[in-house]
C-alpha positions as YAML, in Angstrom:
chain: A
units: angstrom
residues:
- id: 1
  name: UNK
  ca: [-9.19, 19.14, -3.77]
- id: 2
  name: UNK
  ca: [-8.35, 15.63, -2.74]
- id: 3
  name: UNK
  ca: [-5.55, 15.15, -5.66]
- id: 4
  name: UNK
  ca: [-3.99, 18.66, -4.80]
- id: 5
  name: UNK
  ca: [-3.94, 18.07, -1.33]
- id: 6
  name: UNK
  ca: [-1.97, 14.32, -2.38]
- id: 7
  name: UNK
  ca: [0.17, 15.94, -4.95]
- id: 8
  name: UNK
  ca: [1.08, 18.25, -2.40]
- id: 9
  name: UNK
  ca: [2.71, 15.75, 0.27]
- id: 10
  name: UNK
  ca: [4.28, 13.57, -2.20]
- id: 11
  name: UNK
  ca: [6.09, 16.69, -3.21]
- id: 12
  name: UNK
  ca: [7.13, 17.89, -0.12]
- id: 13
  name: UNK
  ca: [8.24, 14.29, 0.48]
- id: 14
  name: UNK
  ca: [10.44, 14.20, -2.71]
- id: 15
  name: UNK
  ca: [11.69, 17.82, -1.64]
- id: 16
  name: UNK
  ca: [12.62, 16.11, 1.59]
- id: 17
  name: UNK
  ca: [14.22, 13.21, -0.04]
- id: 18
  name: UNK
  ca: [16.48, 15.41, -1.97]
- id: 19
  name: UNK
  ca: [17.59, 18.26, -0.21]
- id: 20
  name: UNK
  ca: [17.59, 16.32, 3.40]
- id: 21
  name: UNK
  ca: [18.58, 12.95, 2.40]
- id: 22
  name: UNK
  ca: [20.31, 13.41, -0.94]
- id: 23
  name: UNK
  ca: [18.01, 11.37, -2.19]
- id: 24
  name: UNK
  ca: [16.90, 11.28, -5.94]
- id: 25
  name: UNK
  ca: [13.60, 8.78, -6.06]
- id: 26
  name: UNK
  ca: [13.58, 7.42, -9.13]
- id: 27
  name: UNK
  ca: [10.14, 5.08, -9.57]
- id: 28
  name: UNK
  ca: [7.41, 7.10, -8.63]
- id: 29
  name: UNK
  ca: [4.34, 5.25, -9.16]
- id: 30
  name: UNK
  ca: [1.22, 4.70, -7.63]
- id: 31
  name: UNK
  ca: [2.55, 1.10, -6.17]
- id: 32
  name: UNK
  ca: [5.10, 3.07, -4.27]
- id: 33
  name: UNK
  ca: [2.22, 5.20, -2.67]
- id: 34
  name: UNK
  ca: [0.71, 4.07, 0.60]
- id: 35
  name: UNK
  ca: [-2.11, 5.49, 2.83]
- id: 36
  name: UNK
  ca: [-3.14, 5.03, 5.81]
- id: 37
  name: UNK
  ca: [-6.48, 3.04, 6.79]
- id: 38
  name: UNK
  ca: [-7.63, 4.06, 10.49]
- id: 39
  name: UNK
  ca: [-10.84, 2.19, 10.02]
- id: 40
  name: UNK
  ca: [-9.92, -1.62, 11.30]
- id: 41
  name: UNK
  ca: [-13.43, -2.89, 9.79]
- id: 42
  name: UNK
  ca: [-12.00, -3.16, 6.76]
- id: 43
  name: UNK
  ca: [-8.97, -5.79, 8.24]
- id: 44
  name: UNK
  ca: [-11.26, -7.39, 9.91]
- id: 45
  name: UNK
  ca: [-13.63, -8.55, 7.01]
- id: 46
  name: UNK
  ca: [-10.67, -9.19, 4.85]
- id: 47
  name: UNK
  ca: [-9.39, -11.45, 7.99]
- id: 48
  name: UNK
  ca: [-12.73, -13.02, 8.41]
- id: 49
  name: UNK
  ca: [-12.93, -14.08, 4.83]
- id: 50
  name: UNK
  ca: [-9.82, -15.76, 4.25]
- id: 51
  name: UNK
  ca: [-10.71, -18.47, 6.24]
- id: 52
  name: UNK
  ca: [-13.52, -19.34, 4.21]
- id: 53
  name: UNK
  ca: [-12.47, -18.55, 1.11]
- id: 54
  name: UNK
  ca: [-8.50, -18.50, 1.05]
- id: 55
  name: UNK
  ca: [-6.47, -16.53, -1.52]
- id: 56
  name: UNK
  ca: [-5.12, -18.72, -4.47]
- id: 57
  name: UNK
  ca: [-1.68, -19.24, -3.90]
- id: 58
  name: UNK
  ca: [1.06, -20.86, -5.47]
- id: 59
  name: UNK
  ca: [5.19, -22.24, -3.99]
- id: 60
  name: UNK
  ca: [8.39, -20.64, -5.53]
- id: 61
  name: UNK
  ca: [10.56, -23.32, -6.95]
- id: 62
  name: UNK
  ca: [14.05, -23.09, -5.84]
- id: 63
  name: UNK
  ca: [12.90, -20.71, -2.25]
- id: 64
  name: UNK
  ca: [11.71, -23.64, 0.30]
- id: 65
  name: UNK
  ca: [8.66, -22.33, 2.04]
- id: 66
  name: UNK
  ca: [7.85, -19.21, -0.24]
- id: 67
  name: UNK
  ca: [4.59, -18.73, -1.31]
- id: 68
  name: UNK
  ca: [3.10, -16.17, -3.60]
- id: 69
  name: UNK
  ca: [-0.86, -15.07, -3.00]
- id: 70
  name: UNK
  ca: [-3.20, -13.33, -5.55]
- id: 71
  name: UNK
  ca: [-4.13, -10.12, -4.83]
- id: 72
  name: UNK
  ca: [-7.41, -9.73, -2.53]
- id: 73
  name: UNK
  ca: [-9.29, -6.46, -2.84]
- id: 74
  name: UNK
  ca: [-10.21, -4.66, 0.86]
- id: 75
  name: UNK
  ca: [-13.32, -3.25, 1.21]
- id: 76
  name: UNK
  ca: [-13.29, 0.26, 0.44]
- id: 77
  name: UNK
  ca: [-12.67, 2.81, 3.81]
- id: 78
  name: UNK
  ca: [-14.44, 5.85, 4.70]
- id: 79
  name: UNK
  ca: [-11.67, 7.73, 4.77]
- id: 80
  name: UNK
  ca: [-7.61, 7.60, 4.48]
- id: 81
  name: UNK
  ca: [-5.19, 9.51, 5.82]
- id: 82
  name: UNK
  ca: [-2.30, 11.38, 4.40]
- id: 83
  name: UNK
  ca: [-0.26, 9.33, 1.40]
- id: 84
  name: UNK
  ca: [3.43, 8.18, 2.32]
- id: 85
  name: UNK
  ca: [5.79, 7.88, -0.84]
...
């Protein structure tokens, strides 16, 4: 029920895209898929964490002051809301 009710908004937002925007989306993939988290618990650990055990990070040569982090999982929410392409 849960991947037809996704599949369902992701279409209507590629419908939108194209017929609206005249917009062909090209890389669909679940990196360009974002939901929504209305729980703030799970920021909050992830926030309270970091401090004591920071991300390993590394500077881009060549882009003064860039850094790049390694991923950090979030807990897992309760719920999420509707998925934005």
């Amino acid at each position: 029920m849960v991947l037809a009710v996704t599949l369902r908004r992701l279409f209507l937002a590629l419908d939108f895209l194209h017929k609206e925007c005249q917009i062909i989306h090209t890389d669909i993939k679940a990196d360009n898929i974002m939901f929504g988290i209305e729980e703030d618990t799970v920021f909050t650990a992830f926030e309270e964490q970091e401090p004591l055990h920071p991300s390993p990070r590394k500077l881009v040569e060549g882009e003064e002051g860039r850094a790049v982090y390694l991923l950090r999982q979030l807990q897992r929410p309760k719920s999420v809301d509707a998925p934005v392409l």
